[in-house]
C-alpha positions, 0 to 999 in steps of 0.5 A: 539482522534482515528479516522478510515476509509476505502478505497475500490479499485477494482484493477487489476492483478500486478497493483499498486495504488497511495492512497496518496490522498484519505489518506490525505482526510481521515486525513483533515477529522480527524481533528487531527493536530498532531499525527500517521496516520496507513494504513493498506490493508486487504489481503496476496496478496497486500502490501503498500510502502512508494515511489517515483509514477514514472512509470518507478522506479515503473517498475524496482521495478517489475521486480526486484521482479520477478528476485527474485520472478518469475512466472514460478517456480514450487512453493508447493503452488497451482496458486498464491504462488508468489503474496503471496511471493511477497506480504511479502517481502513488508509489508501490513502496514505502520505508518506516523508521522503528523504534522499541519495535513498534513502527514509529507513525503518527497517531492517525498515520495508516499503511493503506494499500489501493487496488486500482486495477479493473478486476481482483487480484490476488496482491503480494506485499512483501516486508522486510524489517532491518535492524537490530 
């Protein structure tokens, strides 16, 4: 059995977005036990992580990336050539084993999706759950 669904956000500029829950919604409502649950967000501009939702881990995480991805460097790609690097150093999908129909992570493990982009969009994750 394949099942698919869609989770729109409206982010905002460098901003990150706890979507567990809305996943696990979308998985109770599958009704698949067990299986593979893929995520996925539209866009190169946007990435998903599989970590920890704490405020300051998650700042460090940025400031780690403009370290290496900063604003102001002269960049051949006009206006948003670092959201687009820094997007792909991430990934824009990930695939989660389930179990008793419930996503089988770790206790502090979140799905976490970053807008790297220089202004708001309105994001597309798509989420397709796959079992029996």
């Amino acid at each position: 059995m394949i099942y698919r669904d869609v989770i729109k956000i409206k982010t905002k500029t460098n901003a990150f977005y706890d979507v567990t829950k809305q996943i696990d919604e979308i998985i109770t409502g599958s009704d698949v036990k067990d299986g593979l649950c893929n995520v996925f967000v539209k866009g190169t501009t946007a990435a998903l992580l599989l970590n920890e939702n704490d405020r300051m881990l998650i700042e460090d995480f940025r400031r780690l990336l403009e370290t290496l991805i900063p604003d102001n460097h002269l960049y051949q790609h006009a206006d948003n050539a670092q959201s687009h690097l820094r997007a792909s150093m991430l990934s824009q999908s990930l695939t989660i084993p389930l179990s008793e129909g419930k996503m089988a992570m770790g206790e502090w493990q979140n799905i976490l999706l970053f807008e790297f982009d220089t202004k708001p969009r309105e994001r597309e994750i798509i989420v397709t759950v796959q079992g029996n």
